[in-house]
DRENLO-781864 format. One record per residue (C-alpha): residue in three letters; x, y negated, z negated. Coordinates in nm, 3 decimals. Layout:
# DRENLO-781864
+---------+---------+---------+---------+
! residuo !       x !       y !       z !
+---------+---------+---------+---------+
!     ALA !       X !       Y !       Z !
...
+---------+---------+---------+---------+
//
This chain:
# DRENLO-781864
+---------+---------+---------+---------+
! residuo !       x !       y !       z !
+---------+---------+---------+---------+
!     UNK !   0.000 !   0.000 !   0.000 !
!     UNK !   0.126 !  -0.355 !   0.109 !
!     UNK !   0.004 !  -0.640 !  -0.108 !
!     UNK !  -0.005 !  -1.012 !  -0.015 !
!     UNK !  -0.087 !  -1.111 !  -0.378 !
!     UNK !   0.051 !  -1.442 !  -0.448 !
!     UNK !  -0.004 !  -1.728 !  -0.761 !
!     UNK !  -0.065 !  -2.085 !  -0.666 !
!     UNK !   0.182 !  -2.311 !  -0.945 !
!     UNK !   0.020 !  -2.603 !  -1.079 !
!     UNK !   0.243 !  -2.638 !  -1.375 !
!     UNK !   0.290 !  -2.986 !  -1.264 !
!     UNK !  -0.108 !  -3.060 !  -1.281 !
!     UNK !  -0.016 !  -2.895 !  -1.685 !
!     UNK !   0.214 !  -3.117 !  -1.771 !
!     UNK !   0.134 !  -3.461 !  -1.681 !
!     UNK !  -0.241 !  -3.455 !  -1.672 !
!     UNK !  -0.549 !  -3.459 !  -1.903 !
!     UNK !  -0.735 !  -3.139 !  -1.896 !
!     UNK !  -1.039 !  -3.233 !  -1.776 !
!     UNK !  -1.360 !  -3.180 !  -2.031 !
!     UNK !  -1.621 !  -2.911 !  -1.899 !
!     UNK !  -1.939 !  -2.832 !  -2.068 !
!     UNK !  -2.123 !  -2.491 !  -1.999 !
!     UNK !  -2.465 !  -2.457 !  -1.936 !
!     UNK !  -2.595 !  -2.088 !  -2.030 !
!     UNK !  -2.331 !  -1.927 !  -2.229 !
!     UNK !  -2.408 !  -1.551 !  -2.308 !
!     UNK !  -2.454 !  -1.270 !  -2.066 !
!     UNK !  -2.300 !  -1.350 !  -1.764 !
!     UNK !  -2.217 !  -1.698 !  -1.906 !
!     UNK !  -1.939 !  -1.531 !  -2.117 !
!     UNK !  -1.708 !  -1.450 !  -1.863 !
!     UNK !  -1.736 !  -1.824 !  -1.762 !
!     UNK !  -1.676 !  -1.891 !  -2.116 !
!     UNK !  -1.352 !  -1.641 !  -2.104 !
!     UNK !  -1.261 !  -1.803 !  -1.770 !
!     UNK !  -1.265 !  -2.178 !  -1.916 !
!     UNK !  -1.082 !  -2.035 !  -2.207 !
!     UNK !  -0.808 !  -1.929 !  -1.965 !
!     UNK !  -0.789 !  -2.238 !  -1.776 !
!     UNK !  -0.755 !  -2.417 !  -2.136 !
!     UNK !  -0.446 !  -2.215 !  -2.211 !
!     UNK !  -0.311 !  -2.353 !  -1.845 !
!     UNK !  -0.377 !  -2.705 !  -1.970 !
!     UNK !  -0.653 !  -2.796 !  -1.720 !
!     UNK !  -0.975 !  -2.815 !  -1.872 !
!     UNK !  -1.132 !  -2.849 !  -2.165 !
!     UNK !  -1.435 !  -2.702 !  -2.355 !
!     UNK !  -1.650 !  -2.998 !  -2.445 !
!     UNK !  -2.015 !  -2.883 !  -2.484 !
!     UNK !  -2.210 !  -2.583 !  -2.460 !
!     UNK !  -2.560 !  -2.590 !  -2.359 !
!     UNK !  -2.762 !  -2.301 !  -2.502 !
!     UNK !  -3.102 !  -2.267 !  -2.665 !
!     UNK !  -2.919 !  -2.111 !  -2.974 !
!     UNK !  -2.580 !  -2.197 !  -3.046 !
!     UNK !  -2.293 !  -1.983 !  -3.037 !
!     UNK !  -2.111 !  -1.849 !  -3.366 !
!     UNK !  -1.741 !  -1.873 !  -3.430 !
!     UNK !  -1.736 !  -1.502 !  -3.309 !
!     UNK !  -1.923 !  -1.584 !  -2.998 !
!     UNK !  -1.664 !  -1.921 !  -2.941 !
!     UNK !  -1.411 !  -1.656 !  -3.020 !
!     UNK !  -1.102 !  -1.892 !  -3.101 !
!     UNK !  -1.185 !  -2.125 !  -2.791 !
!     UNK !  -1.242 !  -2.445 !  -3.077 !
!     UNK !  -1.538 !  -2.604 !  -3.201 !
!     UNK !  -1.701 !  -2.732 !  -2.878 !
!     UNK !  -2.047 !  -3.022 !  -2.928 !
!     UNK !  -2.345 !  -2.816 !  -2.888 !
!     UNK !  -2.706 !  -2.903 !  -2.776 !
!     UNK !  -3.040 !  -2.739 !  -2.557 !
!     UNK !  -2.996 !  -3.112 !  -2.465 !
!     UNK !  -2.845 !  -3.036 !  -2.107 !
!     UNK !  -2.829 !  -3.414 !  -2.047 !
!     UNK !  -2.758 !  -3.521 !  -2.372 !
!     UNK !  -2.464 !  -3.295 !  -2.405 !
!     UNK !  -2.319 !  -3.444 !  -2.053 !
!     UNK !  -2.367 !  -3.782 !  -2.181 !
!     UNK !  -2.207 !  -3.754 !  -2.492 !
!     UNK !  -1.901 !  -3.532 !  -2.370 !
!     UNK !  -1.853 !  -3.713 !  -2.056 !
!     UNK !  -1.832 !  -3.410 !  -1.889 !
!     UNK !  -1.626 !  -3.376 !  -1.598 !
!     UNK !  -1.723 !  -3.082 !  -1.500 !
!     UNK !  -2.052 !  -2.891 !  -1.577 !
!     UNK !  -2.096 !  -2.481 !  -1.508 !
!     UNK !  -2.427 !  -2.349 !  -1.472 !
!     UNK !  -2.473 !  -2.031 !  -1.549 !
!     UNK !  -2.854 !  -2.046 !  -1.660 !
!     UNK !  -3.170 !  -1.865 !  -1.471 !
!     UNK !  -3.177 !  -1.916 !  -1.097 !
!     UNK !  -3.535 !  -2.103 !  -1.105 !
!     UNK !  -3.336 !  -2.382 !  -1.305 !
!     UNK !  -3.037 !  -2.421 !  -1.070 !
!     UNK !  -3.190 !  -2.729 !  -0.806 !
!     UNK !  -3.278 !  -2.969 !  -1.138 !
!     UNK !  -2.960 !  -2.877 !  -1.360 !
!     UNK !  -2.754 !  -2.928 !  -1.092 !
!     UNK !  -2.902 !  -3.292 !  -1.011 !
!     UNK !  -2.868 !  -3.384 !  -1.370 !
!     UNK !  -2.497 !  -3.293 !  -1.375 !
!     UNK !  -2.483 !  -3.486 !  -1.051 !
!     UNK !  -2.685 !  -3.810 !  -1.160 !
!     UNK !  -2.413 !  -3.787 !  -1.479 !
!     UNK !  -2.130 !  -3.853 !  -1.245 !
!     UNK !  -2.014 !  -3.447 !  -1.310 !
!     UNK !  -1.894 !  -3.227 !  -1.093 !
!     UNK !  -2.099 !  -2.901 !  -1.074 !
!     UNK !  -1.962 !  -2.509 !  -1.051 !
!     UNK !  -2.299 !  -2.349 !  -0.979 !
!     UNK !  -2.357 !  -1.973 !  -0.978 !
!     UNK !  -2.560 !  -1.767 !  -0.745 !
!     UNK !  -2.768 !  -1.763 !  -0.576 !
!     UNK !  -2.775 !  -2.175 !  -0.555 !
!     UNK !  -3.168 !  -2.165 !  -0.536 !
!     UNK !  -3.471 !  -1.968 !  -0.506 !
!     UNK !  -3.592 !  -2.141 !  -0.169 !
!     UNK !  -3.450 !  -2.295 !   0.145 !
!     UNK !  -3.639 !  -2.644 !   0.000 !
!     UNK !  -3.477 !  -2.614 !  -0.358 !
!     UNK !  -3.153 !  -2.583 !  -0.178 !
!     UNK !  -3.139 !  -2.864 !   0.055 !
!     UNK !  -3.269 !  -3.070 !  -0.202 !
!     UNK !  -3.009 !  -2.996 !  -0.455 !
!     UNK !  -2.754 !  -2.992 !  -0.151 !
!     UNK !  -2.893 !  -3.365 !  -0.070 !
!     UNK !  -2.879 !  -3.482 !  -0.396 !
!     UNK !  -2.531 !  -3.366 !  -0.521 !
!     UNK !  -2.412 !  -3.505 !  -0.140 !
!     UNK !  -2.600 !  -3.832 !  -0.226 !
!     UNK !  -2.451 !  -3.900 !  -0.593 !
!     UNK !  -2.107 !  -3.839 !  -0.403 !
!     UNK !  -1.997 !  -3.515 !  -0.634 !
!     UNK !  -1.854 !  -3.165 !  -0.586 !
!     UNK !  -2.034 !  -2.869 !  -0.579 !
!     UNK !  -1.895 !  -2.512 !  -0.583 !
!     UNK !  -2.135 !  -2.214 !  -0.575 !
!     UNK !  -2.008 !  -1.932 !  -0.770 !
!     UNK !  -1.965 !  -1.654 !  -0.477 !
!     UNK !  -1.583 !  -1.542 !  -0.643 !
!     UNK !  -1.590 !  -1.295 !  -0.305 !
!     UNK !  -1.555 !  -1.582 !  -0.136 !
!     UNK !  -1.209 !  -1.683 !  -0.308 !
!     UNK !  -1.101 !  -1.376 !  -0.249 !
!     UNK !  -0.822 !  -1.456 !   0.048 !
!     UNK !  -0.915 !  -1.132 !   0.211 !
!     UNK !  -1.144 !  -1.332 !   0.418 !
!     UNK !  -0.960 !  -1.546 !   0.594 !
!     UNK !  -0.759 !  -1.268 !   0.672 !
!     UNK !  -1.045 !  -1.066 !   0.799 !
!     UNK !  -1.179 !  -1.326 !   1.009 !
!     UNK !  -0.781 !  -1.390 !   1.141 !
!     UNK !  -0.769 !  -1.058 !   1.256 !
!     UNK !  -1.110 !  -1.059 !   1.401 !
!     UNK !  -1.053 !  -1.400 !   1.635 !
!     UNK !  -0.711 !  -1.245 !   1.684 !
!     UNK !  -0.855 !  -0.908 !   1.874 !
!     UNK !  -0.683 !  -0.679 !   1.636 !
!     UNK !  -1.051 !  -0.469 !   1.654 !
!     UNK !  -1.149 !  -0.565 !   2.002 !
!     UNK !  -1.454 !  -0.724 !   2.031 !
!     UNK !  -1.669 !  -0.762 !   1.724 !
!     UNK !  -1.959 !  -0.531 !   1.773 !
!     UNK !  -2.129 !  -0.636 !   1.323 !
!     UNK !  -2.089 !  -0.625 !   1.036 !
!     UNK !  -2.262 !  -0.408 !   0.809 !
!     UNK !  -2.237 !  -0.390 !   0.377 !
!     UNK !  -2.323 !  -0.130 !   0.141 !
!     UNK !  -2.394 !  -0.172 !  -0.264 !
!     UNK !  -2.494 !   0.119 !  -0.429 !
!     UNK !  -2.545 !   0.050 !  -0.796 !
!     UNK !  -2.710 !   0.204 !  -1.112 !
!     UNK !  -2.899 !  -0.017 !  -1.364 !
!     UNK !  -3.153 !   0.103 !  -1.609 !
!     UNK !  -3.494 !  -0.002 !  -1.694 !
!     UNK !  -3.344 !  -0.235 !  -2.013 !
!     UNK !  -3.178 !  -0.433 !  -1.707 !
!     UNK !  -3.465 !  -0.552 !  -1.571 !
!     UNK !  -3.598 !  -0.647 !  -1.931 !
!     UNK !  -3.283 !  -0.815 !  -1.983 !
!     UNK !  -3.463 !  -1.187 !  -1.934 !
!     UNK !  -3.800 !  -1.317 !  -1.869 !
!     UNK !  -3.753 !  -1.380 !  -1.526 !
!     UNK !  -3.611 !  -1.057 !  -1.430 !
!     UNK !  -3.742 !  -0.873 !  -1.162 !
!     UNK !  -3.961 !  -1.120 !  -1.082 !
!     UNK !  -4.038 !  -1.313 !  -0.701 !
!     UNK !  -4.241 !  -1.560 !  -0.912 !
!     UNK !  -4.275 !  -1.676 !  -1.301 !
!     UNK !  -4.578 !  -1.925 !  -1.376 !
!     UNK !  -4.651 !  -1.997 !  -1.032 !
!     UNK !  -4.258 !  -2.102 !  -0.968 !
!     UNK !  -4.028 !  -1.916 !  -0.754 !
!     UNK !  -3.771 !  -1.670 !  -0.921 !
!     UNK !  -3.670 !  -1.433 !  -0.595 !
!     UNK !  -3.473 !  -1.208 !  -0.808 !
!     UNK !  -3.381 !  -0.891 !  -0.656 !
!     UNK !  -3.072 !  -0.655 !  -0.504 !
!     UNK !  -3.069 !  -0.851 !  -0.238 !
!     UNK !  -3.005 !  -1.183 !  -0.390 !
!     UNK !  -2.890 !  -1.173 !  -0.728 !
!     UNK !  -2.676 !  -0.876 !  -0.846 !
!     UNK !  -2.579 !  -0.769 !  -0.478 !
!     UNK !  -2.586 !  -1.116 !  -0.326 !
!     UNK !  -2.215 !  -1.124 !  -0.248 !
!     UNK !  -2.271 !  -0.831 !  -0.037 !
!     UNK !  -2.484 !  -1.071 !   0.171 !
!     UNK !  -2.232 !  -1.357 !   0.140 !
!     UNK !  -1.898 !  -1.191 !   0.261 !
!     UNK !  -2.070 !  -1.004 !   0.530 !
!     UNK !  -2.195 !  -1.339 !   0.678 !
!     UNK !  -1.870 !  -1.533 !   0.606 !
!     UNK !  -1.668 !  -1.222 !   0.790 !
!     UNK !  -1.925 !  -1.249 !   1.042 !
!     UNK !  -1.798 !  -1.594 !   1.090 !
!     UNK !  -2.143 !  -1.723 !   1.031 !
!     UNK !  -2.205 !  -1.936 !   0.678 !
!     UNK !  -2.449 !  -2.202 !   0.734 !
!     UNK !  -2.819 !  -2.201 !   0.795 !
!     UNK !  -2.763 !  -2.264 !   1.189 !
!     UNK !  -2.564 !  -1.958 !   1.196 !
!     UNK !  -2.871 !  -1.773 !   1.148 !
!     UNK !  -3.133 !  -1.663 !   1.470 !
!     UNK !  -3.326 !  -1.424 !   1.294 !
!     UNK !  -3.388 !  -1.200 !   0.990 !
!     UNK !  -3.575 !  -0.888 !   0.958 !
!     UNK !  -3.595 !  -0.766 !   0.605 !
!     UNK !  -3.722 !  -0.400 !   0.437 !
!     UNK !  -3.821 !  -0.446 !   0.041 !
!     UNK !  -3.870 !  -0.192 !  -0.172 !
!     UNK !  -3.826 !  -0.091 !  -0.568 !
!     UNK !  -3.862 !   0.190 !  -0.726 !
!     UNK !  -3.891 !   0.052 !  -1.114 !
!     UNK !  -4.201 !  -0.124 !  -1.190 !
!     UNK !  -4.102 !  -0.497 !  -1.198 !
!     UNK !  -4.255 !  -0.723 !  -0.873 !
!     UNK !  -3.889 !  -0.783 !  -0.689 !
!     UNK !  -3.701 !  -0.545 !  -0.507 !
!     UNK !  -3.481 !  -0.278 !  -0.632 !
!     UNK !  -3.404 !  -0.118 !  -0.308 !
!     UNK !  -3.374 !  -0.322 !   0.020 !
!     UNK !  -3.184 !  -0.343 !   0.298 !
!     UNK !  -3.176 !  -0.678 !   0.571 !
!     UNK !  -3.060 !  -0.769 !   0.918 !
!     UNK !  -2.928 !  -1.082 !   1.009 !
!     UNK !  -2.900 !  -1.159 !   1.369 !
!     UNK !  -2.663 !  -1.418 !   1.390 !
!     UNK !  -2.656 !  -1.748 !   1.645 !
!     UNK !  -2.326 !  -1.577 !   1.820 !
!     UNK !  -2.544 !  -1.245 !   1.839 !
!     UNK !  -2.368 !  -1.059 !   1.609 !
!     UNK !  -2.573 !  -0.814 !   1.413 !
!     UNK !  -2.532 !  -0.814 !   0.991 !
!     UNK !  -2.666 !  -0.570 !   0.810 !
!     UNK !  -2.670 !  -0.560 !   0.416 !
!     UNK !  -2.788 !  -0.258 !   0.210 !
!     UNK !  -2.838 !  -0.240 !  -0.141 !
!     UNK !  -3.024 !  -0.050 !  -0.441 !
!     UNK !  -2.974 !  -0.049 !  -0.782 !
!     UNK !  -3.116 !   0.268 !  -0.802 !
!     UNK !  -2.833 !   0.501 !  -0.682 !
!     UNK !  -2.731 !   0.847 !  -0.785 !
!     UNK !  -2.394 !   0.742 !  -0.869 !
!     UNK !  -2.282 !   0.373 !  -0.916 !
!     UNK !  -1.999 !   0.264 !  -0.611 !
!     UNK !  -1.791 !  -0.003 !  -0.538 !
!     UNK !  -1.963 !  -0.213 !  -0.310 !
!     UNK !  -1.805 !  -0.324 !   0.068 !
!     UNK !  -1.832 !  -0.473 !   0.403 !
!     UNK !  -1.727 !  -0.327 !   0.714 !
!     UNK !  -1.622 !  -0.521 !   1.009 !
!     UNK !  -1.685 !  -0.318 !   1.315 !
!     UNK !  -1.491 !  -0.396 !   1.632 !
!     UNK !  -1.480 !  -0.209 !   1.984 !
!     UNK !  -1.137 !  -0.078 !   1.898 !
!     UNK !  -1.129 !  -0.003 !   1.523 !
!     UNK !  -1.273 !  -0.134 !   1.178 !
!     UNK !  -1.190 !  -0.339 !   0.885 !
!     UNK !  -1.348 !  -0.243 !   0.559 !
!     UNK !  -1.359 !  -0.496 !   0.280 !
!     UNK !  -1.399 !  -0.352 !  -0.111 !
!     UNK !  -1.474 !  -0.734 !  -0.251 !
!     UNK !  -1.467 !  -0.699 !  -0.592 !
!     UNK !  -1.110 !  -0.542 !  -0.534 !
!     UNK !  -0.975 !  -0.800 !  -0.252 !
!     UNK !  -0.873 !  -0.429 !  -0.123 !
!     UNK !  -0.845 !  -0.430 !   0.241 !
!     UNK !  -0.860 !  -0.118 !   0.494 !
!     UNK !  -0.765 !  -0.166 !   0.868 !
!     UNK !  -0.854 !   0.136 !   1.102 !
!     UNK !  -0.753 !   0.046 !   1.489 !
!     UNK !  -0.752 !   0.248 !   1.779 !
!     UNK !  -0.358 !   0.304 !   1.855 !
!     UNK !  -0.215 !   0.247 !   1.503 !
!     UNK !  -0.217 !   0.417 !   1.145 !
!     UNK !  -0.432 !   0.289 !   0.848 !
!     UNK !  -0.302 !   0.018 !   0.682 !
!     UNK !  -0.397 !  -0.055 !   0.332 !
!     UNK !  -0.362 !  -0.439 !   0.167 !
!     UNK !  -0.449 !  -0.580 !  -0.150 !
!     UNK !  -0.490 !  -0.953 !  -0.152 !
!     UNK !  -0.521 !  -1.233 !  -0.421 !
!     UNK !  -0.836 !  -1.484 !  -0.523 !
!     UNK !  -0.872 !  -1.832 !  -0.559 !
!     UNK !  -1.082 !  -1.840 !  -0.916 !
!     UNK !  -1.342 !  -2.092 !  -0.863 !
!     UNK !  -1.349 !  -2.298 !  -1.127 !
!     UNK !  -0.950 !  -2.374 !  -1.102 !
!     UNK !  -1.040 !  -2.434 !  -0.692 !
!     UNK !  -1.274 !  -2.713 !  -0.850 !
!     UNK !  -1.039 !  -2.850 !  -1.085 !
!     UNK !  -0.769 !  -2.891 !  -0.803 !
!     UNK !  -1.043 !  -3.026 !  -0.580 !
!     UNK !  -1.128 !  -3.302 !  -0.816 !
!     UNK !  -0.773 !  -3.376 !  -0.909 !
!     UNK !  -0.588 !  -3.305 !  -0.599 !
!     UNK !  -0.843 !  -3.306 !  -0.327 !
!     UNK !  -0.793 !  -2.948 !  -0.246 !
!     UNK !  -1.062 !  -2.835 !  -0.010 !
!     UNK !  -1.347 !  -2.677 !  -0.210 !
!     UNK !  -1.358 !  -2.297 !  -0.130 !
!     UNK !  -1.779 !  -2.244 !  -0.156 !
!     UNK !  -1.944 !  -2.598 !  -0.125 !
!     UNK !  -2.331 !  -2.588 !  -0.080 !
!     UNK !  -2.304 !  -2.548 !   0.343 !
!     UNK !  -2.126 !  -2.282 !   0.356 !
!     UNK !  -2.405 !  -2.072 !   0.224 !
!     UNK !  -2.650 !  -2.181 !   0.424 !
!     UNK !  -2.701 !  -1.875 !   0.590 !
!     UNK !  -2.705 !  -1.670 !   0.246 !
!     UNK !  -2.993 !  -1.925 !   0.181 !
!     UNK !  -3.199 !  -1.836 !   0.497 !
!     UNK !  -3.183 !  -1.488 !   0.370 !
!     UNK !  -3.301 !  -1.571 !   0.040 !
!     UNK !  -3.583 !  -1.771 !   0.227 !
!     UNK !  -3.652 !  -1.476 !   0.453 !
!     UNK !  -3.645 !  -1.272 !   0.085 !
!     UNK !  -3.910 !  -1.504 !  -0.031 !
!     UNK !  -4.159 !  -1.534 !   0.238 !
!     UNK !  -4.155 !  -1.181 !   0.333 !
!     UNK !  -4.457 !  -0.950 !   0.173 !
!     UNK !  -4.401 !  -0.834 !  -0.162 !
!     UNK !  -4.199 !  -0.549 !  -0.200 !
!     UNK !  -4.362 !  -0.198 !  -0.171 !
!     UNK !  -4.320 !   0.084 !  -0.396 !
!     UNK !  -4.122 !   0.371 !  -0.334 !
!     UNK !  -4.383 !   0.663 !  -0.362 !
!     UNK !  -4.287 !   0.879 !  -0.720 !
!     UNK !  -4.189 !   1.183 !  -0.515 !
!     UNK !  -3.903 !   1.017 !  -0.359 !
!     UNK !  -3.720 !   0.885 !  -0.692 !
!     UNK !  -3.702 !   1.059 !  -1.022 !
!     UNK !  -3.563 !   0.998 !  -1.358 !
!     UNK !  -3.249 !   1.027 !  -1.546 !
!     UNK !  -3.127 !   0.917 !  -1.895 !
!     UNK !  -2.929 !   0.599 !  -1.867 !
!     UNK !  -2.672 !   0.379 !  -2.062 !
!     UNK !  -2.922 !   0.265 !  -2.326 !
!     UNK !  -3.288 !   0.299 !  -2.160 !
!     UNK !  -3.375 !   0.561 !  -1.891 !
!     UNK !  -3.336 !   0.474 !  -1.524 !
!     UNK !  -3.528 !   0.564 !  -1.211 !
!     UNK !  -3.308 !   0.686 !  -0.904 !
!     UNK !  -3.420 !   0.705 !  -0.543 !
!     UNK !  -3.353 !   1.031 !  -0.392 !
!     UNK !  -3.041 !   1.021 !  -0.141 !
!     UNK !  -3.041 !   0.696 !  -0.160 !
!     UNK !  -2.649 !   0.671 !  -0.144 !
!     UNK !  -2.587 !   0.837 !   0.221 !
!     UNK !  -2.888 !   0.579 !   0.312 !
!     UNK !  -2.709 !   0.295 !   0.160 !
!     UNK !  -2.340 !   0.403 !   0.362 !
!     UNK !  -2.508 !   0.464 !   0.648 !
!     UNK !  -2.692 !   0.135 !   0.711 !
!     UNK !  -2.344 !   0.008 !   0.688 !
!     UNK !  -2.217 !   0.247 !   0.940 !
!     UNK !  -2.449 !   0.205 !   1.190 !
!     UNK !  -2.598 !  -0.148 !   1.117 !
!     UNK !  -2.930 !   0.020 !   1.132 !
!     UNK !  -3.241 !  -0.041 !   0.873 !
!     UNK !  -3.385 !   0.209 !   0.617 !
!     UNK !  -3.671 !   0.283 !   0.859 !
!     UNK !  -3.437 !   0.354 !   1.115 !
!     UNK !  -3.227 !   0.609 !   0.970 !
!     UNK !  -3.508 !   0.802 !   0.899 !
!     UNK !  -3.587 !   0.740 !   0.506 !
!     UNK !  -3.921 !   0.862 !   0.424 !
!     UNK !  -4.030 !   0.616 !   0.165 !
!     UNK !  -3.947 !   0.306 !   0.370 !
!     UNK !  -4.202 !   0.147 !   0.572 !
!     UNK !  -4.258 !   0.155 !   0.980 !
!     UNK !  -4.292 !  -0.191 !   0.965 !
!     UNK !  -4.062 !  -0.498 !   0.900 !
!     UNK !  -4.126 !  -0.819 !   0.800 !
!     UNK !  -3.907 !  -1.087 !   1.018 !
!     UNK !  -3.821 !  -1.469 !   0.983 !
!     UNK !  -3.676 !  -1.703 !   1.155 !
+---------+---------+---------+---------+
//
C-alpha cells in the first residue's frame, strides 16, 4: 500500500495569533465528537471554547477537562455575549436554516452539519442569507475533506478509466430500533406539520450521496437533470430505512446511491467510479483508495483529510478556500428535495425482513439486503431492477 498522507503546518497561525472563540450549538450525541474536535484544535492554539448551547448543560465530566465554557439554551444570547467567531451546529436538521441565520446576523462564521436543510427552499434561504450578511459557511460533509477526491476526479478527467460510464455507492449499515428512538424527530419526514426528511438517504448515509456526486464531478443544484428515487423501511417509523436513488446528472452521467440500515452485517460504506477501462473504488470513511484499470495491477492508496473545522479557521484567518461551502451541495440538496416530495416510503412486507437481537434494543433486518445494496453499486441499477421482491414496480421521479 502507497500512502499520500501528508499534515498541513500552521504552527505559525499557533504562535502569533489569538485562537479564535467558537461556541457549539448541540453538544451531546453527535455533538461530542465536535466537542472532542474543538478540544483538539484548542491544544493547536486555534480556537477556543466559548459557549455551549444546550437545553441542559454539560457536567465537568461531559466538558471533560476542555475548561469552564459560558453556557445558555440562549443560542443568540450565548453568541452575543461570547462574541463568537465561529458557531458549530450540530442540533436537529429542522433547526439548521434559522440557527444558521442567527450565527450569521451575529457577524459568526458558521460550521454546519448535514444535511444543511430539510428542503430545497430552507436551503437557498439559509444559503442567501449567510451570502447576504457576508460570512462563511462550511457544511459538515468530512468525506468531502477527504483529499481522495480530488484525486479521484484527477484521474477521471485524466482518462486513467477511459470514459466515465457512473458512479454508483453502497452503505450497508445495522442500527436497532433504540436508534430511531434516539430523538424526537427521528425517523420522521415531518414533526408538527414542519419538515424533518430524516432517513438513510439523507442523514446517516448522506455522504454516500455527497462523494458520489462530487466524484461524479457534479455538486451544485444545476448539476442535477433528474432524480428517480425508491423508499422503503422496514422498522415502523414514517422515513425510510431502506432506499436506494438515481441521479441523472446534467453531463449524463448516471449516480446511483444505495443504502439501508437494516443489513445483515454492518460494512464500510463506498463509491465506485466506473470507467470504460477500469474502476476506482472509494472507502470514505477510510480516505482508502482502490484503482482497477484495464492493462495495469491494483493499486492501493491511503490519503489524508482536511478536518473541517481547522479548513474554516484557516479560511477566516488566511483566506484558504473553504472545502464544503453551501453550493457545492446543491445537488445533495436536490436529492433531499426529490427525498421530500416523493410519496411516503412503503413498507417492506414482514416476510421479507425478520428480527435479530441488537446492541441494546432488537433490530429488524431485510432479507439479502447486502448483495442488493453491492449490487446497485455495481451495476448502477435500482432495487426494482435487480429483482428485489419487496421493492415497488414503480418509481417516484423529480426534476
Amino acid at each position: 500500500m502507497s500512502s499520500s498522507r501528508t499534515t498541513i503546518d500552521k504552527e505559525d497561525m499557533n504562535t502569533v495569533r489569538t485562537p479564535l472563540p467558537v461556541v457549539l450549538a448541540g453538544a451531546r450525541g453527535h455533538g461530542r465528537s465536535h466537542l472532542l474536535n474543538i478540544r483538539r484544535l484548542e491544544e493547536r492554539g486555534l480556537v477556543r471554547l466559548a459557549g455551549v448551547c444546550e437545553l441542559r448543560p454539560l457536567d465537568a465530566a461531559e466538558l471533560d477537562g476542555i475548561g469552564d465554557p459560558e453556557q445558555s439554551a440562549d443560542f443568540e444570547a450565548l453568541l452575543a455575549s461570547t462574541g463568537a467567531r465561529i458557531a458549530v451546529l450540530s442540533t436537529p436538521i429542522q433547526t439548521h436554516t434559522d440557527m444558521t441565520l442567527a450565527a450569521a446576523r451575529h457577524g459568526a462564521h458558521i460550521l454546519l452539519e448535514k444535511p444543511p436543510a430539510p428542503s430545497f427552499a430552507e436551503f437557498r434561504r439559509m444559503a442567501d442569507g449567510v451570502a447576504e450578511a457576508g460570512v462563511a459557511c462550511q457544511i459538515g460533509f468530512q468525506s468531502l475533506g477527504s483529499h481522495a477526491v480530488p484525486a479521484i476526479r484527477r484521474m477521471v478527467e485524466e482518462g486513467a478509466i477511459g470514459e466515465l460510464l457512473g458512479v454508483g455507492a453502497a452503505g450497508a449499515w445495522v442500527r436497532d430500533e433504540a436508534y430511531f428512538r434516539r430523538a424526537p424527530w427521528a425517523g420522521h419526514r415531518r414533526l408538527g406539520g414542519v419538515d424533518v426528511v430524516d432517513g438513510a438517504l439523507t442523514n446517516p448515509l448522506a455522504h454516500a450521496v455527497a462523494t458520489a456526486l462530487a466524484l461524479s464531478g457534479s455538486t451544485r443544484s444545476e448539476d442535477v437533470e433528474h432524480i428517480e428515487t425508491e423508499l422503503l423501511h422496514a422498522n415502523a417509523i414514517e422515513s425510510d430505512d431502506t432506499s436506494c436513488v438515481r441521479v441523472m446528472t446534467a453531463a449524463g452521467t448516471p449516480v446511483t446511491v444505495a443504502a439501508t440500515l437494516c443489513a445483515e452485517k454492518s460494512s464500510e460504506p463506498y463509491v465506485v467510479v466506473h470507467g470504460s477501462q477500469g474502476r476506482i473504488t472509494f472507502w470514505y470513511r477510510q480516505d482508502r483508495v482502490l484503482v482497477q484499470r484495464a492493462g495495469h495491477g491494483p493499486v492501493e492508496t491511503e490519503y489524508g483529510r482536511t478536518d473541517l473545522l481547522e479548513n474554516l479557521v484557516a479560511h477566516v484567518t488566511d483566506g484558504e478556500p473553504l472545502r464544503v461551502p453551501p453550493a457545492e451541495t446543491g445537488a445533495f440538496m436536490r436529492v433531499v428535495e426529490a427525498v421530500r416530495t416523493a410519496p411516503d416510503p412503503r413498507e417492506v412486507p414482514a416476510g421479507h425482513w425478520h428480527a435479530e437481537a441488537g446492541e441494546s434494543a432488537p433490530r429488524r433486518v431485510v432479507d439479502g439486503v447486502d448483495a442488493l445494496v453491492d449490487a446497485s453499486a455495481d451495476e448502477l441499477r435500482l432495487f426494482s431492477e435487480l429483482g428485489a421482491a419487496w421493492a415497488p414496480s414503480t418509481r417516484a421521479g423529480a426534476r
